[in-house]
C-alpha positions in Angstrom: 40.8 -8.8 9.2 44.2 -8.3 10.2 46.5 -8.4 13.4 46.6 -4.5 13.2 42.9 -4.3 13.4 41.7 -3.4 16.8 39.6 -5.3 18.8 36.7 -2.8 19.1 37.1 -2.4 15.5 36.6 -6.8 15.3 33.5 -6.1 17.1 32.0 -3.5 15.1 32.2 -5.3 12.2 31.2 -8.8 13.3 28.0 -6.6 14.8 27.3 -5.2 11.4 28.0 -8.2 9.1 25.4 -10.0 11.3 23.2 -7.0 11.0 23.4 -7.0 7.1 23.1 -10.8 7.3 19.7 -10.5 9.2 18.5 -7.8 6.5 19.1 -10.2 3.8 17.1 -13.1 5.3 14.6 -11.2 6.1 14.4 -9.2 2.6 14.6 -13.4 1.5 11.9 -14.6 3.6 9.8 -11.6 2.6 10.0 -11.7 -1.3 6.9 -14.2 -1.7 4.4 -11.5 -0.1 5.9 -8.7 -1.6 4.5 -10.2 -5.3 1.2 -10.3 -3.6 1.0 -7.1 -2.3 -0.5 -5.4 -5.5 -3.4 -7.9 -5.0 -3.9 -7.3 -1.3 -3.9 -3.6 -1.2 -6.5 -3.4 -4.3 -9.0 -5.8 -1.5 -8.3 -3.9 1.5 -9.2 -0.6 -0.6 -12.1 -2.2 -2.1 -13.1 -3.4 1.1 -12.9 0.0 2.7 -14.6 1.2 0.5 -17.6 -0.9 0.2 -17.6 -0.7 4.4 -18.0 3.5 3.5 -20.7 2.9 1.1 -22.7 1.2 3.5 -23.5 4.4 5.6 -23.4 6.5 2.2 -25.4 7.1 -0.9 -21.9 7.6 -3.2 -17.9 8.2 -2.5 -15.8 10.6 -3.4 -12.0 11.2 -4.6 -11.1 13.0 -1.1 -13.0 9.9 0.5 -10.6 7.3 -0.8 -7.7 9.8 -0.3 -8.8 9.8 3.3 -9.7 6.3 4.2 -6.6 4.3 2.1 -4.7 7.0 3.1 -3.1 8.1 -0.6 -3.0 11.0 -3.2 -5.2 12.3 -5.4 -4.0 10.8 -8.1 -3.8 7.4 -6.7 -7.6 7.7 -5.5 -8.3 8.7 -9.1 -6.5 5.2 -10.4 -8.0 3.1 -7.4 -11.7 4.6 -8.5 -11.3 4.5 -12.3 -10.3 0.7 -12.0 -13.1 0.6 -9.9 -15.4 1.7 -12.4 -14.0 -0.5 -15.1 -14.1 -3.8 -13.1 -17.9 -2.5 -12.8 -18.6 -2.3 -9.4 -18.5 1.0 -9.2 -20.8 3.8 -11.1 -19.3 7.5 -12.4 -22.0 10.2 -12.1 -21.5 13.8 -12.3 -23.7 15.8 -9.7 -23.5 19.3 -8.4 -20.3 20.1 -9.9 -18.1 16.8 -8.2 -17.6 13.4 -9.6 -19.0 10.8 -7.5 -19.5 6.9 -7.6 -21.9 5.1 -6.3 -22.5 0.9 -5.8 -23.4 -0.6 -9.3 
């Protein structure tokens, strides 16, 4: 900074170098669970959606959309790997897709 460099101007800055600072650390200290998030989003879904199945006979894509709270084509992703990792069922009845507990 220089001697022409008012003091309010000082202060502003100091403020927001310390706020970039504390957004750095924090993005730092952070990093670790970011790289497990993948893994514990894909259990809270699976849990949620094994907690649904217990009160119905099957789920559905606008289920998933509504209790994980994400698109249509994500619910169609989080289902299909379902169904491949086998713990879900596919069955086509009365004109919808639905999946039931294998």
């Amino acid at each position: 900074m220089t001697s022409s460099t008012s003091p309010i101007m000082r202060v502003f800055i100091k403020f927001m170098l310390s706020a970039i600072k504390a957004s750095l650390m924090d993005a730092i200290n952070t990093s670790d669970a970011m790289s497990d998030e993948k893994l514990d989003k894909a259990t809270l879904r699976w849990n949620k959606i094994q907690e649904y199945l217990k009160t119905h006979d099957y789920i559905m894509n606008a289920d998933v959309r509504e209790l994980c709270g994400v698109s249509a084509a994500t619910a169609n992703r989080i289902l299909a790997g379902l169904v491949l990792e086998r713990k879900l069922v596919k069955v086509h009845l009365d004109g919808h897709w639905q999946y039931k507990l294998l």
